[in-house]
LUMDO-571588 format. One line per field, with one value per residue: x, y, z of N, C-alpha, C in turn. Coordinates in nm, 3 decimals. Each point is the difference from the previous one (the first is absolute). Layout:
LUMDO-571588
n_x c(X; ...)
n_y c(Y; ...)
n_z c(Z; ...)
ca_x c(X; ...)
ca_y c(Y; ...)
ca_z c(Z; ...)
c_x c(X; ...)
c_y c(Y; ...)
c_z c(Z; ...)
end
This chain:
LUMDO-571588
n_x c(-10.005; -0.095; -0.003; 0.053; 0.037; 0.054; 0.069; -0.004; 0.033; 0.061; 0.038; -0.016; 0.050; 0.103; 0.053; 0.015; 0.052; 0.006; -0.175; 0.065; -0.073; -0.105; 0.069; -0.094; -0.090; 0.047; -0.075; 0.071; 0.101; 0.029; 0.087; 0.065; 0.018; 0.123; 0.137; -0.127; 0.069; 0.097; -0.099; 0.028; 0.178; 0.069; 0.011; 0.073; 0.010; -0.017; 0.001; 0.042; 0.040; -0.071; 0.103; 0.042; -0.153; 0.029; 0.121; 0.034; 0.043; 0.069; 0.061; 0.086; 0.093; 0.099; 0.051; -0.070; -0.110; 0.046; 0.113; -0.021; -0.109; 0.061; -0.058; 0.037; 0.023; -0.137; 0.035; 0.112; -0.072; -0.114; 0.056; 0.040; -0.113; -0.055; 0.120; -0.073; -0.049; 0.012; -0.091; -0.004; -0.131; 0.084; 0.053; -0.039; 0.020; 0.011; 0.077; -0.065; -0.030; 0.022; -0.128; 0.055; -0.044; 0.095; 0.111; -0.011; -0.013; 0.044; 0.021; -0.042; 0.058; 0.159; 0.036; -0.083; 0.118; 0.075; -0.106; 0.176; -0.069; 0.004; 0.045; 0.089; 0.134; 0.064; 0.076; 0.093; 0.082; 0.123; 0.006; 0.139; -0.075; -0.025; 0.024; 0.114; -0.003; 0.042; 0.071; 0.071; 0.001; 0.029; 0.166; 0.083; -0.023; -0.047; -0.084; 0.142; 0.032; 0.094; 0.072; 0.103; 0.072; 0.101; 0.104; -0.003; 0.069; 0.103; 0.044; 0.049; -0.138; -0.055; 0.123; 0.011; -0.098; 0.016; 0.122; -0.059; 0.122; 0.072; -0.012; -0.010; 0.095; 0.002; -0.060; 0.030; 0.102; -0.033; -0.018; 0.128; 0.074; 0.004; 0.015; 0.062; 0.075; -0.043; -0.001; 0.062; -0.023; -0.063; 0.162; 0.009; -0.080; -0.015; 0.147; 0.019; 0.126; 0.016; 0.059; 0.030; -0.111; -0.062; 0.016; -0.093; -0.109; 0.048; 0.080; -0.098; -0.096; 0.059; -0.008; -0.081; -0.057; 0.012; 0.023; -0.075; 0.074; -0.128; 0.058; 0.012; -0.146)
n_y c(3.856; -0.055; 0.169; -0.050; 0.106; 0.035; -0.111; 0.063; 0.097; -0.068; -0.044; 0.097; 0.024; -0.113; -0.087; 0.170; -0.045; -0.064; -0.038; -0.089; 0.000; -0.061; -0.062; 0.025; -0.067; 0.050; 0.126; 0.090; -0.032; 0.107; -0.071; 0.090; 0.019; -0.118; 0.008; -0.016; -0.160; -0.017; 0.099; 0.025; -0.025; 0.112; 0.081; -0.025; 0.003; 0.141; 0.037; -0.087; 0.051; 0.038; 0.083; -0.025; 0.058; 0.129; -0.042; 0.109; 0.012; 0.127; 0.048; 0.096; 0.117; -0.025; 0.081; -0.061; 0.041; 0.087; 0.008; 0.019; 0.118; -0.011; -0.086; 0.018; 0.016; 0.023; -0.002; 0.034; 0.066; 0.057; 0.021; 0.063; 0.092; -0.006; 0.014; 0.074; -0.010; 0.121; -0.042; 0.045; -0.092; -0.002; 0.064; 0.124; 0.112; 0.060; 0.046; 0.141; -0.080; 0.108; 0.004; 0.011; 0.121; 0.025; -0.113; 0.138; 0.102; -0.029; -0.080; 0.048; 0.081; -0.039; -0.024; 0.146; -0.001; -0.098; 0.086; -0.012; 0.019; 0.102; -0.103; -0.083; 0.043; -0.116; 0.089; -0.062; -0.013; 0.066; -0.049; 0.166; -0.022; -0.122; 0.068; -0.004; -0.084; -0.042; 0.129; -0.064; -0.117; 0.008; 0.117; -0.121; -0.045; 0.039; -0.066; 0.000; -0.131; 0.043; -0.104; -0.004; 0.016; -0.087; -0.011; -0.131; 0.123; -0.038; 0.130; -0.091; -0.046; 0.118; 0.105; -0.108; -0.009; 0.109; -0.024; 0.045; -0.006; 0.035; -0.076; -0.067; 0.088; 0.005; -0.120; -0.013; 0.073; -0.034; -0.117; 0.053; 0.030; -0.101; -0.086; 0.128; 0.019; -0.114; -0.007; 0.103; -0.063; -0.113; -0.062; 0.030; -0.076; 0.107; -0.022; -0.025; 0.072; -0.135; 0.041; -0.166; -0.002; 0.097; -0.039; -0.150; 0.001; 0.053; -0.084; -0.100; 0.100; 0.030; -0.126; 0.088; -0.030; 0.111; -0.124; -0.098; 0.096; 0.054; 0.088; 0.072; 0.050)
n_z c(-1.445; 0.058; 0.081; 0.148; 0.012; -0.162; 0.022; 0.121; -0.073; -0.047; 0.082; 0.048; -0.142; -0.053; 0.133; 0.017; -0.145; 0.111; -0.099; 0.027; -0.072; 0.014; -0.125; -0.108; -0.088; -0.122; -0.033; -0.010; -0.027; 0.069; -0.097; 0.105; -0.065; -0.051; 0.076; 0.081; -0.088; 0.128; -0.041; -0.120; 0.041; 0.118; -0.128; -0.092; 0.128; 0.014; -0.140; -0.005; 0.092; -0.089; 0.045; -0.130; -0.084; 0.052; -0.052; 0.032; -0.078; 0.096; -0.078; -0.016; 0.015; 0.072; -0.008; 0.119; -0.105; -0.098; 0.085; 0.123; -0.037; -0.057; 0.030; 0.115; 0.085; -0.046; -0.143; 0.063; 0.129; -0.078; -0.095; 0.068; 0.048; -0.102; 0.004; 0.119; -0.152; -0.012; -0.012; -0.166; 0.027; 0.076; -0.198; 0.126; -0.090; 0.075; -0.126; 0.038; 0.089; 0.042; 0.125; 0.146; -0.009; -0.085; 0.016; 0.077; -0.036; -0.025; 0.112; 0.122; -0.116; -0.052; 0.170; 0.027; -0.101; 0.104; 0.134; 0.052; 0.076; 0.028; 0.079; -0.028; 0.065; -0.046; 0.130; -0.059; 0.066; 0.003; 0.087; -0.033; -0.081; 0.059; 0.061; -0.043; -0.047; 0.111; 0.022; -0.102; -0.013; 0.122; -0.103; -0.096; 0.095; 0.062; -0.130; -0.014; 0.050; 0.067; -0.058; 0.058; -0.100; 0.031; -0.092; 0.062; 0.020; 0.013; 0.049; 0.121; 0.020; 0.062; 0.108; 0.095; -0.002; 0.043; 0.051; 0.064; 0.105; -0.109; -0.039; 0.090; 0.115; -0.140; -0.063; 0.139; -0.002; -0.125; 0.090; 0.061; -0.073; -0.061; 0.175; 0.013; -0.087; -0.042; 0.111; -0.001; -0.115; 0.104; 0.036; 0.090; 0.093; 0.106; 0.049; 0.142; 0.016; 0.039; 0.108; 0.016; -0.073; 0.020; 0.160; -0.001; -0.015; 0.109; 0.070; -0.031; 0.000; 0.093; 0.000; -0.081; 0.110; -0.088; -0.048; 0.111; 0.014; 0.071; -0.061; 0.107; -0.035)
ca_x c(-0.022; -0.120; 0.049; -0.084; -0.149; -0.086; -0.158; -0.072; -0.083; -0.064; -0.077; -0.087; -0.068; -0.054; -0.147; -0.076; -0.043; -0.067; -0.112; -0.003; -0.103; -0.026; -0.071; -0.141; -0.035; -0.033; -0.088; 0.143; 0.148; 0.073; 0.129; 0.062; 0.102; 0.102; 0.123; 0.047; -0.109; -0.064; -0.108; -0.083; -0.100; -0.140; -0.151; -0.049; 0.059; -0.120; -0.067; 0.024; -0.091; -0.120; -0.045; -0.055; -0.028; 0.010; 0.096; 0.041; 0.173; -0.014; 0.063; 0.029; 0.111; 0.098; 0.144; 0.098; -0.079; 0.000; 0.122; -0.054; -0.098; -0.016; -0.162; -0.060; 0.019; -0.119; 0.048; 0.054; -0.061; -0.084; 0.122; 0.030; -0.133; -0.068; 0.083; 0.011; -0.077; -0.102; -0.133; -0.061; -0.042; -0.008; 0.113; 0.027; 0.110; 0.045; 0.122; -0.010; -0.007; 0.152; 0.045; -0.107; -0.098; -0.014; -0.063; -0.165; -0.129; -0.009; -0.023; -0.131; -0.128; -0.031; -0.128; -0.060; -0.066; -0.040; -0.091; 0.017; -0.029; 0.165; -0.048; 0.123; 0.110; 0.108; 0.076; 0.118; 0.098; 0.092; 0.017; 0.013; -0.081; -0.117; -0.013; -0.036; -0.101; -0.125; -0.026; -0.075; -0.119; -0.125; -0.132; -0.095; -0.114; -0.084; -0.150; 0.036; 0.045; 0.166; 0.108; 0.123; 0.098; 0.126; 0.097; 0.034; 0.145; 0.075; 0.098; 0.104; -0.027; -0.082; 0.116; 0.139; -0.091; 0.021; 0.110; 0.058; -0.049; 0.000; -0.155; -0.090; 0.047; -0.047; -0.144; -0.040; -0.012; -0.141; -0.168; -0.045; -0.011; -0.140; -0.121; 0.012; -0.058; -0.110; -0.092; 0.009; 0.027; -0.141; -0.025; -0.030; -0.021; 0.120; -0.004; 0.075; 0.138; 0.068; 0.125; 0.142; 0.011; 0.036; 0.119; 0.070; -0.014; 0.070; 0.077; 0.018; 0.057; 0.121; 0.082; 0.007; -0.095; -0.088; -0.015; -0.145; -0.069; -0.085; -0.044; -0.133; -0.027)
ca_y c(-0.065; -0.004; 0.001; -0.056; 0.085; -0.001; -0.157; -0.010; 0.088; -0.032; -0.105; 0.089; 0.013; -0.123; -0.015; 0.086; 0.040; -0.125; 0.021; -0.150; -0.036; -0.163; 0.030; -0.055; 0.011; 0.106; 0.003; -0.049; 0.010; 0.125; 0.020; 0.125; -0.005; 0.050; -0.059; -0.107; -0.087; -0.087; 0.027; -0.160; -0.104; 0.008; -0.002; -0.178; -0.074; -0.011; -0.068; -0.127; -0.008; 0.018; 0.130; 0.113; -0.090; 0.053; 0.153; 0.090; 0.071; 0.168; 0.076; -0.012; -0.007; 0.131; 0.030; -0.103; -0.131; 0.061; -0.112; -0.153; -0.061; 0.050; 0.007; 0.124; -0.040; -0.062; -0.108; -0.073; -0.070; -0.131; -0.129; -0.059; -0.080; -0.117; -0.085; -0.053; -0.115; 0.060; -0.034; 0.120; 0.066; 0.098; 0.125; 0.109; 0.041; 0.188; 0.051; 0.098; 0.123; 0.014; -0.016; -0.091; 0.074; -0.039; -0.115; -0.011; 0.060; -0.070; -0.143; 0.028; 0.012; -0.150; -0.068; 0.057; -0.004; -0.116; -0.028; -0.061; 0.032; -0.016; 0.058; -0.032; -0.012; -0.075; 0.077; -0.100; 0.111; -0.044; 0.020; 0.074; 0.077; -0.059; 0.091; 0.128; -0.116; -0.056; 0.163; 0.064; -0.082; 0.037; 0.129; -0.023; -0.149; 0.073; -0.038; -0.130; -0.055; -0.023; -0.052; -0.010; -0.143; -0.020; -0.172; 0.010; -0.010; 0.102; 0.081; -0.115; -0.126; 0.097; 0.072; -0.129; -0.015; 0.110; 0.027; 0.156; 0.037; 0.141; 0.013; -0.030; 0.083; 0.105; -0.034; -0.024; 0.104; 0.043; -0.041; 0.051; 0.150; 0.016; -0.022; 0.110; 0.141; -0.018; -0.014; 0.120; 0.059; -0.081; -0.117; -0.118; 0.049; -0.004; -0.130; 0.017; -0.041; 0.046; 0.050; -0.033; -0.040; 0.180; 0.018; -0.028; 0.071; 0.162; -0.064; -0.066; 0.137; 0.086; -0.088; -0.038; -0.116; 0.075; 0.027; 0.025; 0.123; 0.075; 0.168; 0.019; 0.097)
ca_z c(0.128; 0.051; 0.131; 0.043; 0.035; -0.085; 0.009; 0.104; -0.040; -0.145; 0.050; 0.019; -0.090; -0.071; 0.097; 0.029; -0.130; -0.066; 0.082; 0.074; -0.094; 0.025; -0.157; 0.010; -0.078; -0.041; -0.110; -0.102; 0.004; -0.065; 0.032; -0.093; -0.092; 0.029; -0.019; 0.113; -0.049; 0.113; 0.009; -0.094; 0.077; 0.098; -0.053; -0.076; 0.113; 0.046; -0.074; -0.021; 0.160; 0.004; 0.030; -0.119; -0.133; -0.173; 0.009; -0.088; -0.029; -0.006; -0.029; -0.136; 0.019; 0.080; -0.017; 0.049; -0.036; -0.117; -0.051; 0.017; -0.036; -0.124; -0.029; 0.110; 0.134; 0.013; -0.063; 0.027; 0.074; -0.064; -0.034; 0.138; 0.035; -0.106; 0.058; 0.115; 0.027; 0.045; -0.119; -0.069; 0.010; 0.160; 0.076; -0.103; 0.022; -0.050; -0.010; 0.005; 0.166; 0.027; 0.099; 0.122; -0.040; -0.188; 0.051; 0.070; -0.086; -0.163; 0.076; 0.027; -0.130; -0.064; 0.008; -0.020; -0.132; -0.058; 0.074; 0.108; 0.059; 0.110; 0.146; 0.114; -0.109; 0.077; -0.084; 0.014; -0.041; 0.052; 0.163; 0.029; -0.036; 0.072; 0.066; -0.093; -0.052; 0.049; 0.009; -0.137; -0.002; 0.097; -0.013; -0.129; -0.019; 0.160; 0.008; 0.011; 0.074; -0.053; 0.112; -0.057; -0.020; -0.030; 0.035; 0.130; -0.002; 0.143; -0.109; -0.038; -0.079; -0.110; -0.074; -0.085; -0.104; -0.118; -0.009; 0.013; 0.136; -0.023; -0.099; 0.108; 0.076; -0.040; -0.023; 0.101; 0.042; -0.055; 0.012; 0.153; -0.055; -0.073; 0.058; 0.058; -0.118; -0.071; 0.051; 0.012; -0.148; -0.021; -0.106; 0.085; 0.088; 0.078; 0.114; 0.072; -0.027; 0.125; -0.016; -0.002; -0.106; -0.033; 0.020; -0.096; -0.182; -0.016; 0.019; -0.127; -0.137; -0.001; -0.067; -0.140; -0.078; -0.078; -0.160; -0.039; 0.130; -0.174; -0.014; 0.026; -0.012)
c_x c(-0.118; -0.001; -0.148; -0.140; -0.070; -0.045; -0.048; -0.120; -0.120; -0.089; -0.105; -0.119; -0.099; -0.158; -0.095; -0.111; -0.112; -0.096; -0.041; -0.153; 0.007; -0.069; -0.151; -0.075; -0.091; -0.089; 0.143; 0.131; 0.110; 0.119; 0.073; 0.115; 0.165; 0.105; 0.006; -0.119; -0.078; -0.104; -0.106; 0.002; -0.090; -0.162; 0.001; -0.001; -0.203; -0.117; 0.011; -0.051; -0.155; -0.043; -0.074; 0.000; 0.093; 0.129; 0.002; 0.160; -0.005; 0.114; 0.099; 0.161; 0.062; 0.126; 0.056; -0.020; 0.030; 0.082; -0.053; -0.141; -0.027; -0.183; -0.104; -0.075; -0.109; 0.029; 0.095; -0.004; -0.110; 0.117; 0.028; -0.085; 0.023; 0.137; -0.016; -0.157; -0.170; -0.133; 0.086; -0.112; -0.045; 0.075; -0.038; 0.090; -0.028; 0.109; 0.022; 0.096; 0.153; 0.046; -0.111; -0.179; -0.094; -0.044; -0.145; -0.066; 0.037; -0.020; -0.176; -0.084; 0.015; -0.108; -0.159; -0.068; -0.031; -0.077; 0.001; -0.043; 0.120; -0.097; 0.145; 0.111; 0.124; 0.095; 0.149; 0.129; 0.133; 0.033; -0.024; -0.122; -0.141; -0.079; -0.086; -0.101; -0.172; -0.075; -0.041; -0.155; -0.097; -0.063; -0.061; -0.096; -0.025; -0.076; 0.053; 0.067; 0.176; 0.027; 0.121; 0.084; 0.129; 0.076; 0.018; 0.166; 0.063; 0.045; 0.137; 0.011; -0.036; 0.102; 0.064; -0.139; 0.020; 0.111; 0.076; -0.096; -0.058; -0.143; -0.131; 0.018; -0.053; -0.120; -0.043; -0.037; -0.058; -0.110; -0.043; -0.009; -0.187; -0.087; -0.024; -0.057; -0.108; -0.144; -0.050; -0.023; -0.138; 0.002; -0.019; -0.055; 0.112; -0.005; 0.120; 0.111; 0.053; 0.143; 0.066; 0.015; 0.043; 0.188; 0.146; 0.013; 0.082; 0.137; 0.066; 0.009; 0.135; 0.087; 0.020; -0.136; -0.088; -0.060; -0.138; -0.090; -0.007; -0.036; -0.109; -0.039; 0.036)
c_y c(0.067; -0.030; -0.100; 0.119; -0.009; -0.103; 0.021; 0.096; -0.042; -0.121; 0.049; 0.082; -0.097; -0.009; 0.076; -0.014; -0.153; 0.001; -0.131; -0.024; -0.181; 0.009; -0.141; 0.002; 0.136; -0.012; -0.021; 0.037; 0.095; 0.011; 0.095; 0.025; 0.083; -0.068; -0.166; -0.070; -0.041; 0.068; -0.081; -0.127; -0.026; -0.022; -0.167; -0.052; 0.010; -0.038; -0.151; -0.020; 0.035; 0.124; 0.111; -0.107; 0.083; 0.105; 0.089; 0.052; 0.057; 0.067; 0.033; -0.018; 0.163; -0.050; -0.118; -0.145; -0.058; -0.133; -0.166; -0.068; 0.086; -0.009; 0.063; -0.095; -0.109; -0.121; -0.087; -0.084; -0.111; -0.088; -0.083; -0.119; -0.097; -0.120; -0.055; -0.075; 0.109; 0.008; 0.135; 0.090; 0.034; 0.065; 0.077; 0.108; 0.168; 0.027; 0.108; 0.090; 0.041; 0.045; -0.050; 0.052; -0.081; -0.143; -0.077; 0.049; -0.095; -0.122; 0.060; 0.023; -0.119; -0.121; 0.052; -0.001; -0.159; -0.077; -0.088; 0.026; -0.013; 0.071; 0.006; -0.020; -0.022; 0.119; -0.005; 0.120; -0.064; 0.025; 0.093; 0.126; -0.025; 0.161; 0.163; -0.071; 0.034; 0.141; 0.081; -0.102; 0.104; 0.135; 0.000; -0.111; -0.004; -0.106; -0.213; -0.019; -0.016; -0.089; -0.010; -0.145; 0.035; -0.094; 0.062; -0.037; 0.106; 0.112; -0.051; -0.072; 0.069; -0.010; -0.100; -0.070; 0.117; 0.043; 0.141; 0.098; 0.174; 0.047; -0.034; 0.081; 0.153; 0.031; 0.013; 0.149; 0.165; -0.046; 0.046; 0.175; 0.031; -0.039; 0.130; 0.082; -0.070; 0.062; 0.154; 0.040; -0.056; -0.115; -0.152; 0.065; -0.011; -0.101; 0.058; -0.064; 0.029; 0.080; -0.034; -0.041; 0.120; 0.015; -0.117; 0.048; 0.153; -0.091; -0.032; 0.130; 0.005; -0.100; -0.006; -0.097; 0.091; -0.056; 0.030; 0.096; 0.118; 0.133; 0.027; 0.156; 0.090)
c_z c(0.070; 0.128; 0.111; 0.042; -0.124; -0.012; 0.115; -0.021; -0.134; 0.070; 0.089; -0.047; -0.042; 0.098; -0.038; -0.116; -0.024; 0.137; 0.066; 0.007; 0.001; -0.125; 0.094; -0.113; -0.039; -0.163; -0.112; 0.044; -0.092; -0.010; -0.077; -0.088; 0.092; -0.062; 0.032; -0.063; 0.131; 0.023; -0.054; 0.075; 0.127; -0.055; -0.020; 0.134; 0.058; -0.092; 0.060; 0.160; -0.023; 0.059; -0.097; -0.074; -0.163; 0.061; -0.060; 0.000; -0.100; -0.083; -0.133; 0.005; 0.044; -0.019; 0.095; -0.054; -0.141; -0.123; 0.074; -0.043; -0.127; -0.093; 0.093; 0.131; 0.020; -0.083; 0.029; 0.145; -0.058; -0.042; 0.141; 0.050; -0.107; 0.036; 0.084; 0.008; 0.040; -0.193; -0.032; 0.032; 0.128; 0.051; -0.153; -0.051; -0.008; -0.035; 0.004; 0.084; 0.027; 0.110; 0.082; -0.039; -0.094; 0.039; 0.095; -0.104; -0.152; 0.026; -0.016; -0.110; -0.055; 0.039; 0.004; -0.140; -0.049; 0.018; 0.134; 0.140; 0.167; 0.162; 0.052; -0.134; 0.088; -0.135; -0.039; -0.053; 0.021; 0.189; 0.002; -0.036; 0.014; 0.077; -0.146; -0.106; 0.086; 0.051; -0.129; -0.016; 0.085; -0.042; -0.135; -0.029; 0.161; 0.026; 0.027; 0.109; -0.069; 0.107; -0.088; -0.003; -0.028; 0.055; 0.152; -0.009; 0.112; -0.128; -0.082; -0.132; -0.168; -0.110; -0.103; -0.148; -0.112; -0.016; -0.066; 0.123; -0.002; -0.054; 0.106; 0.032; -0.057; -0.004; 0.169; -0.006; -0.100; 0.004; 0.142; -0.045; -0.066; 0.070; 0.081; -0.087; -0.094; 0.058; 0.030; -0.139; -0.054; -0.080; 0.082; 0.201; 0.083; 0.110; 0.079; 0.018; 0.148; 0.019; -0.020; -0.182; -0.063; -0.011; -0.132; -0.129; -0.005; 0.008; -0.177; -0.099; 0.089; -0.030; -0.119; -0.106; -0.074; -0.142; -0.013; 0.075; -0.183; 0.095; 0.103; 0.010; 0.070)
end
């Protein structure tokens, strides 16, 4: 049972983590590899609005990814896309990357080596990580323009789509851990966390929401 402060809190989070970004047409479309196909489709959604001519989908596989996408995160989003009606050839794929980092810098050489030329990057994630997304972009690709994307959904709507409240909740609360300590370690620039979000995210560890909270130095 999922007391009313920890959704009041998590809902706190959620807001805080998403950069309310007005997507606009961009040089290409970055979608990062995860659990959550509804990423693929935000991307096929803006492809098809004329915002980006060429996607890219990012990634390989993690332990939360492993059993459901068994061919690695980037592949099975393209599968997605090409369903949803998005050409072959305006999606590309990295299967590499194994985390937010990995996904910018192996995104960025792939098109680099293919001679794409990138000023602006519609950067597509899942809601909650819109934020740690669009903070790693800015200290590894400086020289571009980021805006961010994601399904426009309440946490509500999020949760009952992925159906396991426990797994958001966790995930909420290592992407607010890592928008604090990344940035101190140089893996993304730092951004200001107001208090009351501070105060939720200490709230949510003493509740237990640890799976995805990682060692810190």
């Amino acid at each position: 049972m999922i007391s009313a402060q920890v959704w009041a809190d998590a809902q706190c989070l959620w807001g805080f983590q998403q950069m309310h970004h007005v997507p606009q047409p961009c040089s290409v479309g970055i979608a990062l590899g995860s659990h959550d196909l509804g990423v693929a489709d935000v991307a096929s959604d803006l492809y098809h609005r004329g915002l980006v001519p060429l996607l890219v989908f990012t990634g390989a596989t993690s332990p939360t990814t492993s059993e459901r996408m068994p061919r690695g995160e980037a592949e099975h989003y393209r599968e997605r896309a090409l369903e949803r009606g998005v050409p072959p050839d305006a999606v590309l794929v990295e299967p590499n990357a194994r985390n937010t980092g990995e996904n910018i810098r192996f995104s960025r050489d792939l098109l680099a080596g293919l001679g794409i030329a990138v000023s602006s990057v519609l950067l597509i994630s899942k809601p909650y990580e819109e934020r740690r997304a669009y903070a790693t972009a800015r200290k590894l690709w400086p020289e571009v323009e980021i805006i961010s994307a994601s399904a426009s959904m309440t946490l509500a709507e999020y949760v009952a789509s992925i159906k396991d409240p426990r797994l958001v909740l966790d995930m909420l609360v290592g992407a607010q851990q890592r928008l604090v300590l990344y940035p101190r370690q140089g893996f993304m620039v730092g951004m200001e966390v107001p208090s009351t979000v501070s105060a939720a995210y200490s709230r949510l560890l003493a509740a237990g929401f640890t799976a995805r909270i990682i060692p810190e130095p």
